[in-house]
N, C-alpha and C positions, 0 to 999 in steps of 0.2 A: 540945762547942761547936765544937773546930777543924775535926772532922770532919764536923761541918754546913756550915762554911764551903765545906769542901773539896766538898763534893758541891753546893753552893752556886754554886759558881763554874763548873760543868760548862754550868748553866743560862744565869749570866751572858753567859759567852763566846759559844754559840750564840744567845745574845738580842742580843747585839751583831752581831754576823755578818748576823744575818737584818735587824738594820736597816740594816746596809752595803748588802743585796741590790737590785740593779736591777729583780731579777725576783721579786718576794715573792710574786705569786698564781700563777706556776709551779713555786716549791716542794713537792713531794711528801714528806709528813712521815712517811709510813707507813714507807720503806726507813731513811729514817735513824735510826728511833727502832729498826728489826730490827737496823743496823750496829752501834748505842750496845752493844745488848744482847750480842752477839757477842762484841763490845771486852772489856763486861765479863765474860765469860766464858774467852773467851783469856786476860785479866790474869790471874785468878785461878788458871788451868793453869797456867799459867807461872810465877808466883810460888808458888803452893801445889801444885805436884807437881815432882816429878824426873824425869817422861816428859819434860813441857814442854821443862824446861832441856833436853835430853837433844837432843831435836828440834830445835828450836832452833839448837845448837852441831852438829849434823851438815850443817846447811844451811849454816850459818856456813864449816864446813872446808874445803866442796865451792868457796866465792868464795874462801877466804883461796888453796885453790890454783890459782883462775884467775889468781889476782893475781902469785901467785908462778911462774909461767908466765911472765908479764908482764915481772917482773922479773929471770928467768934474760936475756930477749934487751935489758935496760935492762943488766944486769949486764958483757954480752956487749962492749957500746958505751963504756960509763962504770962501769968496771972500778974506778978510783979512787973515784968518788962513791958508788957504792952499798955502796961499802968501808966507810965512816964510818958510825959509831956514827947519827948525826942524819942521814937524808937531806930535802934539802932537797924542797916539795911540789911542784916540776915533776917533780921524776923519780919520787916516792911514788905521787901521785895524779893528774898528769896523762899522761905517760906512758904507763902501761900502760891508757889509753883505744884506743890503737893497736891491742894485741892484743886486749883485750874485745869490740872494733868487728869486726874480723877473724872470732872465735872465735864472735858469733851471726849474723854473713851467713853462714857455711859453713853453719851450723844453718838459715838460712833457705834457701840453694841447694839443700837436699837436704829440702826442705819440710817438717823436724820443727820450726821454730821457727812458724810457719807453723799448723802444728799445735795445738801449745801454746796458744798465744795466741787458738786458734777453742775448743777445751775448755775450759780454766782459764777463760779469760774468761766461757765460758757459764753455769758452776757461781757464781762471785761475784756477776755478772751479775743472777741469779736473787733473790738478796738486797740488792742495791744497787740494783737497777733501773737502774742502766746497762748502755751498749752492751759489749758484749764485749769490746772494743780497750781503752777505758777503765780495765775493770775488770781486765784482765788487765796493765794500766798498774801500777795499783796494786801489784800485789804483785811486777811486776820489779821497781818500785824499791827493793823493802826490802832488797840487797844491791850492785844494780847503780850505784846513783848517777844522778840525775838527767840530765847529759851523755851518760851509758854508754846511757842508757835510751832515749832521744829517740835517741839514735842506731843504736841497735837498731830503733827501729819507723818511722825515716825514710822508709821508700818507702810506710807506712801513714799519714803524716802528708801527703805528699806530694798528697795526694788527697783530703784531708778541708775542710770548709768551713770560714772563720774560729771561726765559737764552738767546734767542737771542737776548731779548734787550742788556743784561750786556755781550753777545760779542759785542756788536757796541760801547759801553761803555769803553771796555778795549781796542781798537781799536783804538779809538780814540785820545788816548792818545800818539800816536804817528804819527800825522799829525805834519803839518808846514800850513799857510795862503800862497796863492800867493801874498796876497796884501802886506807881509812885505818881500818875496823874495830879493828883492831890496835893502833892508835893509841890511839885510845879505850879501849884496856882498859889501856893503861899508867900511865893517869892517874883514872880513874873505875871503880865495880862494875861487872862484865860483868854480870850480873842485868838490871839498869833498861837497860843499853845494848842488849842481847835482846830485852826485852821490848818500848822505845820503835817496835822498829825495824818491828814488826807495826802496831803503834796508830797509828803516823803513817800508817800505806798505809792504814788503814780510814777516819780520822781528815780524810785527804785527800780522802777517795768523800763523807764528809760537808760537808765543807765546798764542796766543787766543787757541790755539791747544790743550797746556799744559796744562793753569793756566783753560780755561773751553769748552772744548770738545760738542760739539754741533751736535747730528745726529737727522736730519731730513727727513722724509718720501721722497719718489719723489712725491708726492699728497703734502706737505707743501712746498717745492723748487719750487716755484713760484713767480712771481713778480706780486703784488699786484693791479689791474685794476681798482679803482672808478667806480660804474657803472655810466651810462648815466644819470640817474635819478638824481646825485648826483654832476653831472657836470655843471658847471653853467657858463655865457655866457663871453666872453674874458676878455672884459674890468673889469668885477666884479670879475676876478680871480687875473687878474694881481694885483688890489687893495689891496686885500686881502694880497694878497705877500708881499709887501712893507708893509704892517701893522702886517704881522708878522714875516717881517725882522727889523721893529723899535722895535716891544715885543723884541725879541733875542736879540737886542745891549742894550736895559734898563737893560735888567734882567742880560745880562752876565758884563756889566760895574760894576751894584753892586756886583758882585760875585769876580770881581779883585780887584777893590779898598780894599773890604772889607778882601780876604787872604794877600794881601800885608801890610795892617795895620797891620791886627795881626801877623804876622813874626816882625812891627816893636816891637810892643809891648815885643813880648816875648824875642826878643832879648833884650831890655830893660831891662828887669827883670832878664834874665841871667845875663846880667852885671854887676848885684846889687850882684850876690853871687857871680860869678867870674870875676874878671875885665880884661875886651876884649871878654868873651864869648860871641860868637853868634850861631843862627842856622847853620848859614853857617859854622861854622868850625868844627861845631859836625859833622856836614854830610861830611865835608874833612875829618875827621877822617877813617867814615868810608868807606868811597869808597876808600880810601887807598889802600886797597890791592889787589882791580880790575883796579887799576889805573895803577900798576905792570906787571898784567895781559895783558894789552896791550900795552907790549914790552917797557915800559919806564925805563927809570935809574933811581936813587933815587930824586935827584933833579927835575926833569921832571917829576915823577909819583906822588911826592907832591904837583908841581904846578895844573898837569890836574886834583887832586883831588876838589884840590880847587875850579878851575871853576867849577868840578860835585857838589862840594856844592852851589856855587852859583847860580846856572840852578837852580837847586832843592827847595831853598827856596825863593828866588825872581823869576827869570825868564833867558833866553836862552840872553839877550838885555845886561845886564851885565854883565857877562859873558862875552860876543864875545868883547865888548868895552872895557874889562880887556885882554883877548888873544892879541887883535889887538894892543894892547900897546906892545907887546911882540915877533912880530912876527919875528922881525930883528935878532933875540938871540934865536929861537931855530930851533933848527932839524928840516926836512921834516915831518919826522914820527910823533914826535910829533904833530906839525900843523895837520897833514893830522887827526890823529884820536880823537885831541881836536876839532875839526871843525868839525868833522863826528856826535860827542857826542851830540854837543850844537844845533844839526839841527832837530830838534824837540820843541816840546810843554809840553813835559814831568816835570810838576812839579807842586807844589799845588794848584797854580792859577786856573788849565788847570781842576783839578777836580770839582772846582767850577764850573768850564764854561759848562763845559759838564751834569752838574746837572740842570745849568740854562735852559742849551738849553731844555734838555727832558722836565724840568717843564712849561716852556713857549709853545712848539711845543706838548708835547702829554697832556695824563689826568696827574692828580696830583697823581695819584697813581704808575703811571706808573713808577717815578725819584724817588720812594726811591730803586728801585733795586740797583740803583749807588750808595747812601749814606749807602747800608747796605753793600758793595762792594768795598770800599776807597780805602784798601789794594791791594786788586789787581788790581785795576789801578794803584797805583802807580810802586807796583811790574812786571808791565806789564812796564812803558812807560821807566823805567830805565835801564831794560835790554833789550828793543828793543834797545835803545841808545847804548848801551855797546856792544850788537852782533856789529850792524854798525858799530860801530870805529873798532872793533877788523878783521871783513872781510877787511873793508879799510885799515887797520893797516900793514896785510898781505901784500899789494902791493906795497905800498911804505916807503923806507928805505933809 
């Protein structure tokens, strides 16, 4: 029965989605039903063979040491801070946005990222029926992080029409950073955290499908060249990188500090009219009954609610440090599709972040498409969350 629910709830979620959509009669159902199948097909390598995992963690090794790169020249500056057992998240994960930003412009100077991003995107492309830029979107983020990644394909964003920006926008919203990868495994199974991290990039092609349908020419499915005129000499570019990988971590640190105060605030003030109310348990409330949805019992489907409140209005960091308390006392299932949910970026912070980025990296006109667009990002990055755990959900029992 729970595993009916569970595959139950795949339908649900996408049935919601599609009635959020602005654009229902430009939805194309044919790629996304080849994407679902895909999904389900990855899940089960991954979970049911030892290549998977195997794959998986080589790709994983290859970010943990861009990161650590990263953090030799964080190490260099703040010799004491990086000292400490707990580093705090400016110098984890915003930080080393500097050298990540730095390390794919040199890859785009010397025209292999350039590259990348015209093939990979073609081969995905083919199966999602997006444009190339898009699709080759998709699968940066599953290491790079949402910030690292828009700012990777800035000079390809730079040029693109509104709707394609606010699909990179809703897209976004369901990346993970490789520089906290790490993190996550100290506190939750590396398995589901593996596994989430493929299903959300596919999960993301589906849902940008529904919520904003994007066709464009094969004269606009291009990947965006700087002429030569415009190209300027190594050293002055690499510079430039690193100076607008310090704008990105100024801009996007005010954008966390400042959604995470006001979650404190307001919860404050709900307290004043109900005592113990918080955001977080108005949003347990309501993910209650997709918490069902993916095969929980009653006891269980109120806990995992709970952590979807908590992702949602603080962040994915609490959450797993509340699961990880808990792990001894429940079910596989649960574990598997409470760890699948929280492996993401999905929640209000991340909206900010993503505004920051556009307004630091493109014009300023460019980042109100996201602020007039809030809603579906968030409707975007809760049900890529929710498809994830529910495909995962299905395999283990």
């Amino acid at each position: 029965m729970y595993f009916l629910l569970n595959l139950l709830g795949v339908f649900v979620v996408m049935g919601v989605v599609f009635l959020c959509s602005p654009k229902k009669k430009e939805i194309k159902w044919r790629p996304i039903a080849s994407l679902l199948v895909v999904e389900v097909l990855i899940t089960w390598f991954m979970l049911g063979t030892s290549i998977g995992t195997w794959i998986i963690n080589k790709i994983a090794s290859f970010f943990t040491w861009l990161i650590s790169c990263a953090n030799d020249g964080i190490t260099f500056a703040f010799p004491s801070v990086m000292g400490n057992e707990t580093v705090d998240f400016f110098f984890s994960a915003l930080l080393p946005i500097i050298f990540v930003v730095t390390f794919f412009d040199i890859l785009s100077y010397f025209g292999i990222l350039t590259w990348i991003i015209d093939k990979v995107g073609w081969v995905i492309s083919k199966v999602s029926r997006l444009p190339k830029l898009e699709s080759f979107f998709a699968i940066q983020m599953m290491f790079l992080g949402n910030t690292e990644a828009l700012a990777v394909i800035r000079n390809q964003l730079s040029v693109l029409k509104d709707n394609r920006l606010l699909t990179f926008g809703i897209m976004s919203m369901s990346s993970i950073s490789g520089s906290i990868i790490g993190a996550y495994l100290t506190m939750v199974p590396a398995t589901y955290v593996f596994t989430a991290i493929p299903l959300n990039c596919l999960n993301a092609l589906i849902l940008v499908s529904l919520l904003n349908p994007v066709h464009v020419t094969k004269e606009e499915d291009m990947i965006y060249v700087p002429p030569k005129s415009e190209k300027k000499d190594f050293f002055s570019t690499i510079s430039n990188s690193m100076l607008v990988g310090m704008n990105m971590v100024i801009v996007i640190l005010a954008m966390v500090i400042g959604y995470v105060a006001l979650t404190s605030a307001l919860n404050g003030i709900l307290g004043v009219i109900v005592d113990g109310l918080t955001v977080q348990k108005i949003f347990s409330y309501i993910f209650s009954p997709f918490a069902f949805l993916l095969g929980l019992t009653g006891h269980d489907a109120m806990y995992v609610a709970q952590l979807m409140g908590i992702k949602l209005a603080t962040n994915e960091f609490v959450a797993m440090m509340d699961l990880k308390k808990n792990l001894d006392t429940l079910p596989p299932h649960t574990i598997a599709v409470a760890t699948t949910f929280l492996t993401s970026f999905a929640n209000f912070s991340t909206v900010g972040m993503i505004y920051g980025t556009y307004n630091s990296t493109l014009s300023e006109g460019k980042s109100t498409i996201i602020g007039k667009n809030v809603w579906k990002l968030l409707v975007s990055g809760i049900a890529v969350s929710l498809l994830s755990a529910m495909i995962v959900g299905l395999f283990v029992w």
